[in-house]
N, C-alpha and C positions, 0 to 999 in steps of 0.2 A: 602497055606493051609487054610481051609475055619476056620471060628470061630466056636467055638463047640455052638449050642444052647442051653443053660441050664437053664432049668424051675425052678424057685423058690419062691414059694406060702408060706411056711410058712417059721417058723425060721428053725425046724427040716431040712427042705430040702438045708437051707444055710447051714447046721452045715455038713452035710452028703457029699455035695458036697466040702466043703472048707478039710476036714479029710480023705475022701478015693476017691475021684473022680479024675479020670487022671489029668495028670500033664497040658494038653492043655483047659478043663474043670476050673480047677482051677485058671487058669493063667488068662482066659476069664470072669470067677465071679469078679474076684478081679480086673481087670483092670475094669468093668462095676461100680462096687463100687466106686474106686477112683474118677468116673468121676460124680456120687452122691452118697455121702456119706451116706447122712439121709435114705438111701433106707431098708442097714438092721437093722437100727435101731428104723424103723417101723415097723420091726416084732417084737420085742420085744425078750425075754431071750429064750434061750432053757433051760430048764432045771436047775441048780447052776448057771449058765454060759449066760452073758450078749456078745456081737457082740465082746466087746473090750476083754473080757477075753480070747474068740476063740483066738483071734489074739495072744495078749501074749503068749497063752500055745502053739500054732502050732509054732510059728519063733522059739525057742531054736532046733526043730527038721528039719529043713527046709538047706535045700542049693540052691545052688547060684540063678539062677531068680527067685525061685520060696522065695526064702527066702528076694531077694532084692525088692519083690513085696510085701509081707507080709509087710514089717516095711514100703513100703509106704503107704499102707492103713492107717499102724496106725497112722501114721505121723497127717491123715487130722481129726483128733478127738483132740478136747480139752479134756482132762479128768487129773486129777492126775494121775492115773495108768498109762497112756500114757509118763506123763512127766518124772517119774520117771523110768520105765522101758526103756523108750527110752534115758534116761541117763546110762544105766548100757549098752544098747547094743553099743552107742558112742565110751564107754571107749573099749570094745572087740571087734568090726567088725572091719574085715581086708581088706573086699572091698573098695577101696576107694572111687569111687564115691557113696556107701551108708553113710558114714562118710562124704560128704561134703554136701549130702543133709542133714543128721541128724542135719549137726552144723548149717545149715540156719533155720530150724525150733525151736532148743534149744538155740538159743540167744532169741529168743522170748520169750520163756517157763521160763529160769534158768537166762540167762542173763552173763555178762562179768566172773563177777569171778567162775563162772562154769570151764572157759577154760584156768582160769590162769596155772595150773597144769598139764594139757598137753602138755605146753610149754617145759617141761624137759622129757619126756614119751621117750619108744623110738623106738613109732609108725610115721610112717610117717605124713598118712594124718590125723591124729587129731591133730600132731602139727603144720601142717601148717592151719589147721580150727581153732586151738588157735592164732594161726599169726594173722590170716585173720581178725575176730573178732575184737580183741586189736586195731590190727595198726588202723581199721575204727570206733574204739569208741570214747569216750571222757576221758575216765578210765588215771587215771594217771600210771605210769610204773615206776619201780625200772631202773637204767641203765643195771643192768644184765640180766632184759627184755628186755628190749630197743631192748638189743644188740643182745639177741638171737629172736625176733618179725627180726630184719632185715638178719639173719641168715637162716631164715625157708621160707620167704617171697617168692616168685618165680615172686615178681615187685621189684623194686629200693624203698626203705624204708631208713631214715639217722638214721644210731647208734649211740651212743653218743660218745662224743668226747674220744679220748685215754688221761686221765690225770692221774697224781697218784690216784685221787680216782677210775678210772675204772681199772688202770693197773692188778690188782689181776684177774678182771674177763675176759680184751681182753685177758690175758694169758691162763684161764681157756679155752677160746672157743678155741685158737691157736694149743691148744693140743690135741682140742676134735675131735668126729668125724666130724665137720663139719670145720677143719682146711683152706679147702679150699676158700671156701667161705669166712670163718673171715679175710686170707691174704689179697683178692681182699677188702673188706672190708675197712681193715686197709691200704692200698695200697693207698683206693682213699682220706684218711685221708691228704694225701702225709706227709710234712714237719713233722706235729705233730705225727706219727707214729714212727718219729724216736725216741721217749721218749722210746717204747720197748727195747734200747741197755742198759739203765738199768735195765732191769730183762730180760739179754737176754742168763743168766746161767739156766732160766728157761725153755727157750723155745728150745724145741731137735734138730730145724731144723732152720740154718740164711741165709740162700742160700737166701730165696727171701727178708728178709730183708738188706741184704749186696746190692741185685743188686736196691733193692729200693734206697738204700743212694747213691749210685752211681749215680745215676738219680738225685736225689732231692740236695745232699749236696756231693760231689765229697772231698773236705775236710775233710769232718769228716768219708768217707768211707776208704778212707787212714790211717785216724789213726786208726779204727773201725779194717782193714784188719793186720795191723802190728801188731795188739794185737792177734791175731788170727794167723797169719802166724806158730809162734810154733809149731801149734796140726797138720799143712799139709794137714787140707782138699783139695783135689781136685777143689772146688769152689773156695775158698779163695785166693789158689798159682795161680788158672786162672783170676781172680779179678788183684791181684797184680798185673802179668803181663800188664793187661790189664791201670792201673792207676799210671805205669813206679815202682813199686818197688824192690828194691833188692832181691832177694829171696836168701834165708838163705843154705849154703852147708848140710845142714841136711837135707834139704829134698830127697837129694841123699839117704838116710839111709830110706827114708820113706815105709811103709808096701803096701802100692798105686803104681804098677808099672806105672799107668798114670801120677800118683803125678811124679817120677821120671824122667819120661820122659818129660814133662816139663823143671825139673830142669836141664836136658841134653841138651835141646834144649834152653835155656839158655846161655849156655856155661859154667856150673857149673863142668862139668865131661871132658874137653879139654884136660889134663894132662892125663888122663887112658880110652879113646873112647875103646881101643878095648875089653877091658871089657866088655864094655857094647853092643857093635856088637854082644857078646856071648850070652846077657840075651835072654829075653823074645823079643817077635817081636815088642810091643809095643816101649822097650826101645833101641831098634834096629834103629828101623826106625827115631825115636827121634834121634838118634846119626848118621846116613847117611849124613845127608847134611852137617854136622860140618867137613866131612874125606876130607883128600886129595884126588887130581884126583886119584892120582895112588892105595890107596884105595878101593877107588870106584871103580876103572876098578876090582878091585878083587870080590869086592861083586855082580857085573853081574852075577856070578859064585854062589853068595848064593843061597841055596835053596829052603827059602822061596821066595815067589814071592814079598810078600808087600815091603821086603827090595831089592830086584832086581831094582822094579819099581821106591823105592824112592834114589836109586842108578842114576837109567835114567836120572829120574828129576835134579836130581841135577849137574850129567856132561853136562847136555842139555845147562844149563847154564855158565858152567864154562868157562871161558878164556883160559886155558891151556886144550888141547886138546888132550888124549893121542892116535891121530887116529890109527896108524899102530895097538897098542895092541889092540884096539875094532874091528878093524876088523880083528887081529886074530880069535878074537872070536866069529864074523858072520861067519867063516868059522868051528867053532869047530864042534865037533859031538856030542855033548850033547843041545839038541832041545832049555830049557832054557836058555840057555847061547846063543845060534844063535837068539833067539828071543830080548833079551834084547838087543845084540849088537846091531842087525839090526833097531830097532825102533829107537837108539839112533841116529846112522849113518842117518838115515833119517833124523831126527829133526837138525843134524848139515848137511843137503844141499849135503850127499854125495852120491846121487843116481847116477851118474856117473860110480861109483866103484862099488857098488852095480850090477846094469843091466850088469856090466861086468862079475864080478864075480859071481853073481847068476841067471843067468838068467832064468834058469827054475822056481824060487821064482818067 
């Protein structure tokens, strides 16, 4: 599409063109400007109204190019009305890259402690144009900057260290919305991170602080998990396992069918399996592989399939083989039950009997 031509002799004609002229017109003045600034400001005032006032009063009613083209004109003016109003639009504009050119011009203008306070906002790109600023000044930082400049940062920035004097505020971030981040954070702290297990009544979530010490300190994750084992999270009874601990018959009782099944799979529930054959599928299938063969040939017959399957699996293996009942069962008339037997018969080598017996299969 071609540039609009737009003739502009006096100020009137700038004023007329920038307030009611097409949006391709107006687009085309202002980028001409930007590229010489001093132009309309050898025309001089229209009216009340200086070059830099047009600008101010048109951006509050302007949207998106036409508005992110406005505040760059104003951008290339030194003036105080500039600095100051281009401070108030910093703290409000939602486009971000007009907020990342604003904050390159206003560290010039306002300078460091401008952008201290946008560091807690919670706008995105002005706190990371407060990041940005800070982390490349010379400006001293509290640690709860520190820690939130490395937070907001989108490069590798070093937080300060996790000690009793920051532990108040690595908590504060742990909980906030930027929990993520702080983990990875604290994570790459390694060893020194594990100070968090004292104020770790604070922190709602230990899952990745457990699997950190586990990594870092294997000792102290075993004492860390035995103190914990009581409450039956899910992460913790799986931790356990995993760093050889006893797990507690209570978790049998636990509200976490996953939890339970665990502790089934265990061998916590060996004295009453078939109980638990009855529950839920999860705690089903947790308790298959602990049954005897003969059992298990019954559960080929269950109806759910995941306990079928983990029925399979487990005679696939077993030593005692109760072949004639499963291949009853290749021959029954119920299609699950023919299916389970037959895969199992396979995997124990009996395709002999099989092509006998089925051979149109």
């Amino acid at each position: 599409m071609p540039v609009p031509q737009v003739r502009i002799r006096t100020a009137a004609d700038l004023f007329e063109v920038l307030s009611t002229g097409s949006l391709a017109e107006r687009l085309a003045l202002l980028n001409s400007i930007v590229a010489e600034p001093t132009r309309p400001l050898a025309l001089g005032p229209h009216g009340e109204e200086d070059f830099i006032d047009l600008l101010i009063r048109l951006i509050p009613n302007s949207r998106d190019v036409l508005r992110k083209t406005l505040i760059l004109c104003l951008m290339c003016y030194q003036d105080p009305r500039t600095q100051d109003y281009l401070g108030q639009v910093f703290a409000e504009e939602r486009d971000a890259s007009t907020v990342l050119h604003l904050g390159q011009r206003l560290t010039l203008d306002l300078g460091v402690e401008f952008f201290r306070p946008f560091l807690w906002g919670e706008k995105a790109a002005q706190g990371l144009v407060a990041a940005q600023v800070l982390a490349q000044s010379s400006a001293d930082m509290e640690p709860k900057e520190q820690l939130r400049v490395a937070l907001l940062l989108d490069w590798e920035y070093p937080p300060p260290e996790i000690s009793s004097k920051t532990l108040s505020r690595w908590v504060t971030e742990l909980e906030g919305p930027h929990y993520l981040k702080a983990r990875q954070l604290a994570e790459n702290l390694g060893s020194s991170a594990l100070l968090l297990w004292s104020v770790c009544d604070q922190l709602s979530e230990l899952d990745w602080l457990l699997e950190l010490t586990e990594r870092v300190d294997p000792e102290r994750a075993r004492r860390e998990t035995e103190k914990l084992l009581p409450e039956g999270a899910l992460y913790v009874v799986q931790t356990a396992q995993r760093l050889g601990l006893a797990l507690p018959a209570t978790l049998l009782e636990n509200q976490d069918p996953e939890v339970r099944a665990v502790a089934i799979s265990a061998g916590l529930a060996d004295s009453h399996l078939e109980s638990y054959l009855k529950a839920s599928t999860t705690e089903a299938v947790a308790a298959v592989p602990r049954c005897t063969p003969e059992i298990l040939v019954d559960l080929l017959s269950d109806p759910r399939w995941q306990v079928r399957s983990s029925a399979v699996r487990a005679l696939s293996v077993q030593q005692d083989r109760p072949l004639e009942r499963v291949r009853a069962l290749a021959l029954a008339d119920t299609l699950a039950q023919r299916v389970a037997a037959v895969t199992l018969l396979e995997r124990w080598g009996d395709e002999e009997w099989l092509e006998a017996q089925l051979p149109a299969d």
